[in-house]
ZADREN-173226 format. One line per 10 residues: for each residue x, y, z of N, C-alpha, C. Coordinates in Angstrom, 2 decimals. Last residue first. Layout:
X:Y:Z:X:Y:Z:X:Y:Z ~ ... $
//
This chain:
43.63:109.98:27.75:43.11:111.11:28.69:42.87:112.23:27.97 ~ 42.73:106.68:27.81:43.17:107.98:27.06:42.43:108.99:27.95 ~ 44.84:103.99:28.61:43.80:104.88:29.47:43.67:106.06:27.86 ~ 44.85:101.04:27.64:45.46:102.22:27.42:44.65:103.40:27.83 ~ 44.89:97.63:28.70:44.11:98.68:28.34:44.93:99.55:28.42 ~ 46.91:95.01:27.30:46.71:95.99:28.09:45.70:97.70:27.69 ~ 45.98:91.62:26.70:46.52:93.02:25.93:46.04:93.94:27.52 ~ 45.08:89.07:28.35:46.28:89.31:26.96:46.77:90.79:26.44 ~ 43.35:89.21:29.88:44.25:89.46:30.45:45.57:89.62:29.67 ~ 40.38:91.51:27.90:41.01:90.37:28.46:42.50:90.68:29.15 $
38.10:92.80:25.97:39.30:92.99:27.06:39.24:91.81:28.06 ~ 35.82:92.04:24.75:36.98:91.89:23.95:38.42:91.57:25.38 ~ 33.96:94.51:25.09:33.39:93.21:25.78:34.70:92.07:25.37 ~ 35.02:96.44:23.88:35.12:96.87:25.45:35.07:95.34:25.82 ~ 37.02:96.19:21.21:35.39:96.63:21.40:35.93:95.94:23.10 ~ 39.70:96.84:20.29:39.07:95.88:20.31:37.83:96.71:20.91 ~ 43.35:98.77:18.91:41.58:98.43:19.45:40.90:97.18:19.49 ~ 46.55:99.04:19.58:45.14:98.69:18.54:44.13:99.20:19.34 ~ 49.77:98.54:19.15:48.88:99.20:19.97:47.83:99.09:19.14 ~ 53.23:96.89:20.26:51.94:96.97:19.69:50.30:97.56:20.15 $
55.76:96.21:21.07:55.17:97.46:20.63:53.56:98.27:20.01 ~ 55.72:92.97:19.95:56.22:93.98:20.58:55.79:95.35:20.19 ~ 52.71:91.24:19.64:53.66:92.17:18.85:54.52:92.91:20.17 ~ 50.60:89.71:20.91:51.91:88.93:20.90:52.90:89.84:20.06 ~ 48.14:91.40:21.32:49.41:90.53:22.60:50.01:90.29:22.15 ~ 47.99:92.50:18.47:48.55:93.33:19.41:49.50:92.66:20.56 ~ 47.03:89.62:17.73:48.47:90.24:16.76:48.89:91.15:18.42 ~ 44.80:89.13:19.12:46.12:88.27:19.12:47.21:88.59:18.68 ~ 42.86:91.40:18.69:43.56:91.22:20.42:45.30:90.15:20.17 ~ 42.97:91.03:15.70:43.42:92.26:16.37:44.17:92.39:18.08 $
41.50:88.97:16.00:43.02:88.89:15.09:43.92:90.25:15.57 ~ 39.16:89.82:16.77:40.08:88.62:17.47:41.53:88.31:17.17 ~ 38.58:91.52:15.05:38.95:91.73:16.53:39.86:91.11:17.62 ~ 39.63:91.02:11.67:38.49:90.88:12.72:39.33:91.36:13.99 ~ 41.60:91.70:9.84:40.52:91.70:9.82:39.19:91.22:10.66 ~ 44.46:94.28:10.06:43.67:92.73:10.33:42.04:93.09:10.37 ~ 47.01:96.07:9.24:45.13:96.16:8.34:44.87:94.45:9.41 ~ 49.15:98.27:10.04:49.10:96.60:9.54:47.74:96.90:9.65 ~ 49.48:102.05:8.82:49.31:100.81:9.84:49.13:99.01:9.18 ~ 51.65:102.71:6.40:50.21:102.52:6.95:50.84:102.13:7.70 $
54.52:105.31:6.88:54.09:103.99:6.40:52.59:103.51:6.64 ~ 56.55:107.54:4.63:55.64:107.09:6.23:55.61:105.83:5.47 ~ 57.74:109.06:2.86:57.72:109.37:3.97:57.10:109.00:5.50 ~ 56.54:108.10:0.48:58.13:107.93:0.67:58.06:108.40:2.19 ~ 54.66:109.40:-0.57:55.45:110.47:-0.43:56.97:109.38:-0.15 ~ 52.58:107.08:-0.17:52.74:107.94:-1.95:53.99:108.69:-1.93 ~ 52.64:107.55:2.56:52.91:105.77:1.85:53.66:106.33:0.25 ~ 51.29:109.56:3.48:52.93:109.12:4.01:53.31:107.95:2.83 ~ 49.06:109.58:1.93:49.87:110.55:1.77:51.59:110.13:2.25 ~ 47.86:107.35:3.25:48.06:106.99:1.56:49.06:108.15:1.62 $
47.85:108.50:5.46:48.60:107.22:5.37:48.72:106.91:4.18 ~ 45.99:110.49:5.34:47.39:110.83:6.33:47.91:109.61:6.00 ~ 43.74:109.08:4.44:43.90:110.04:3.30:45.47:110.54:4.37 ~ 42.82:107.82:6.76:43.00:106.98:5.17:43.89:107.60:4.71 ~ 41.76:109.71:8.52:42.96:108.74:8.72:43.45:108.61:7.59 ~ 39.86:110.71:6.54:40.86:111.44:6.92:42.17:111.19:7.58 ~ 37.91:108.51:6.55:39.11:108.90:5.64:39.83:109.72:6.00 ~ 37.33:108.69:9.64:38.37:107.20:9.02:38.55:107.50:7.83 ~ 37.75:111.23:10.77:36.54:110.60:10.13:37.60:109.69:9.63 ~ 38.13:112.18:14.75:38.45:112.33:12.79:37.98:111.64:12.28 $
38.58:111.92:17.23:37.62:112.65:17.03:37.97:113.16:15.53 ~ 39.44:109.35:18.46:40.71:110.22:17.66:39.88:111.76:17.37 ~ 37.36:108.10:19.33:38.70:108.04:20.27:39.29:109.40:19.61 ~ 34.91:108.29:17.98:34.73:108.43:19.74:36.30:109.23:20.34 ~ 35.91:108.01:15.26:34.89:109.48:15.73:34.98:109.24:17.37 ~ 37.46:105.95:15.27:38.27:107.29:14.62:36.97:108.05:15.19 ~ 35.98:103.49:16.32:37.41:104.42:17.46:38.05:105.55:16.78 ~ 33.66:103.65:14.58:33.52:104.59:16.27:34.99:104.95:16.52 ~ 35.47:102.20:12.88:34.58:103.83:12.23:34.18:104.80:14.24 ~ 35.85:100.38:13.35:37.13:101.12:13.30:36.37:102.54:13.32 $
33.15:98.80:14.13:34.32:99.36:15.44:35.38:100.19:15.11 ~ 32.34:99.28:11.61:31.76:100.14:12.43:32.76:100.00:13.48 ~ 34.50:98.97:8.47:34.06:98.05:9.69:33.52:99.20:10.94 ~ 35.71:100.15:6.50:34.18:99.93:6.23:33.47:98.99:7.61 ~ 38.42:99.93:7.21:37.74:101.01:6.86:36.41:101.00:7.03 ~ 39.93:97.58:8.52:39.11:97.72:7.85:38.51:98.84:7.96 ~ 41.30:97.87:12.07:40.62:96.79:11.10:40.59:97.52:10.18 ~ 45.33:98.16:12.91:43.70:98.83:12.76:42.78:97.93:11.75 ~ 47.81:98.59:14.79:47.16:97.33:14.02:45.31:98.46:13.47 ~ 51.58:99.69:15.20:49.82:100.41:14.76:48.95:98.71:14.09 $
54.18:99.68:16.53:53.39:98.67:15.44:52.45:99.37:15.34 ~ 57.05:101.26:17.74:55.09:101.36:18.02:54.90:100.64:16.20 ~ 60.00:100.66:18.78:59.42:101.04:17.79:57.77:100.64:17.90 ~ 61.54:101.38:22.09:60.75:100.19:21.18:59.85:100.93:20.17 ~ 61.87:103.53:23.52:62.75:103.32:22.09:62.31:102.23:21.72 ~ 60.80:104.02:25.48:61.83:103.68:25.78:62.53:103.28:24.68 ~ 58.39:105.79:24.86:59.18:106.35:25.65:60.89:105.74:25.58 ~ 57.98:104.38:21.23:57.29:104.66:22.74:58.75:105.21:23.12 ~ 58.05:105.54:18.23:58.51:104.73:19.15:57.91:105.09:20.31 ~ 56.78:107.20:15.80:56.91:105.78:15.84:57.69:105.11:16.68 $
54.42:109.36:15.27:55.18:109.16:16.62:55.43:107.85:16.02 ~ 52.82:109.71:12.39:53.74:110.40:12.96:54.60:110.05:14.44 ~ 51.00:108.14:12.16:52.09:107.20:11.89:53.15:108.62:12.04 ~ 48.05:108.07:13.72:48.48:109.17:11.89:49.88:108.76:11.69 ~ 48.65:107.13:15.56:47.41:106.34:14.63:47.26:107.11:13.34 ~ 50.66:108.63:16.92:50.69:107.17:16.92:50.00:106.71:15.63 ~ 48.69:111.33:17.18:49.81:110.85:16.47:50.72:109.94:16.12 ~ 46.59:110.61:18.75:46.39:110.56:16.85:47.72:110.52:16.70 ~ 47.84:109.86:20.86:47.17:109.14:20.16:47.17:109.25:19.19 ~ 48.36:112.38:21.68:49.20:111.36:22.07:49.20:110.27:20.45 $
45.84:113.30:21.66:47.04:114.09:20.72:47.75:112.87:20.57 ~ 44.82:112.47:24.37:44.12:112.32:22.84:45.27:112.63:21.36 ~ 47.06:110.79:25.92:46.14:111.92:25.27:45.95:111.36:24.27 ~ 47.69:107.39:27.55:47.98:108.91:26.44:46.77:109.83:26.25 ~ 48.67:105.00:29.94:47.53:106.40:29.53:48.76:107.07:28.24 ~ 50.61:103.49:29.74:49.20:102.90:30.44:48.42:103.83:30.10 ~ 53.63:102.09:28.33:52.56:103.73:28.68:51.47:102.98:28.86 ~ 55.03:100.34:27.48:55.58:100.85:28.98:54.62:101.59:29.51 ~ 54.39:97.65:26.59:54.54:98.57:26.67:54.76:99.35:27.48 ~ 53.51:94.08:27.02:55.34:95.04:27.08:55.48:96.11:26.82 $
51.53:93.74:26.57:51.84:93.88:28.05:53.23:94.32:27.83 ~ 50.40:95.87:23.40:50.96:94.51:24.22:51.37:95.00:25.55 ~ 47.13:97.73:23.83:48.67:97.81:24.00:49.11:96.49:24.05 ~ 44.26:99.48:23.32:44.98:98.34:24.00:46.31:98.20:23.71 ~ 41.06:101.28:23.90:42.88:101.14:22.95:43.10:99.79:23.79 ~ 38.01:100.28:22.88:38.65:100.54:24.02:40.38:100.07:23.00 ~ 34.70:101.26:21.42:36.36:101.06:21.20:37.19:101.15:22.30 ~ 31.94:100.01:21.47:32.65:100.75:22.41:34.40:100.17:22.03 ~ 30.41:98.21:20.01:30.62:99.95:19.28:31.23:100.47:20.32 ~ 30.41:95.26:18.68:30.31:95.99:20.07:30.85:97.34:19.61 $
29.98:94.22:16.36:28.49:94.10:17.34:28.81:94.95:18.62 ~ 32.49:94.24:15.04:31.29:95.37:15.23:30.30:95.37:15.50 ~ 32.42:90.83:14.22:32.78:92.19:14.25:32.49:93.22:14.46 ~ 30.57:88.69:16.02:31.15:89.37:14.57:31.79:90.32:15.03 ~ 31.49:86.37:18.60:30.84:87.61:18.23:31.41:88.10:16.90 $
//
């Protein structure tokens, strides 16, 4: 499947995370590079596709309820300031399910039809 044939963003996690659900808050602040460790002190990876790709564009309006520049524009700001960092950029889904399973700490998206026994779904509440 291409990229963005499936418009349902579901989070996902490597199986070595500890959190199964976050808020919505939870979340943006993970995916705005403000929270950078989970509960138990493993440092949080962030993976996200491509700006111009419709699955990243639904999981910033469905999941985060913000417009993918406004992501953009919280990560060029941390990056320009010295004070943050982007997320890692992959470019398809599939690169996305394989980086996330095999990163420690690692949290992304994939489109719903995607989920498999390799990454862990992330409830958002």
């Amino acid at each position: 499947m291409l990229y963005g044939e499936d418009f349902s963003p579901t989070v996902v996690a490597s199986p070595s995370v500890v959190v199964d659900a976050l808020s919505r808050n939870e979340l943006r602040a993970i995916f705005f590079m403000r929270r950078r460790t989970w509960p138990d002190g493993t440092p949080i990876q962030v993976f996200v596709l491509p700006d111009d790709r419709p699955l990243h564009q639904a999981f910033c309006k469905q999941i985060l309820n913000v417009y993918p520049h406004q992501l953009r524009r919280a990560w060029d700001r941390g990056v320009f300031s010295g004070t943050g960092q982007a997320p890692i950029e992959v470019e398809t889904i599939e690169e996305m399910q394989e980086k996330v399973a095999s990163s420690q700490g690692a949290i992304g998206y994939i489109g719903r039809d995607h989920l498999d026994a390799s990454v862990k779904a992330v409830t958002v509440r």
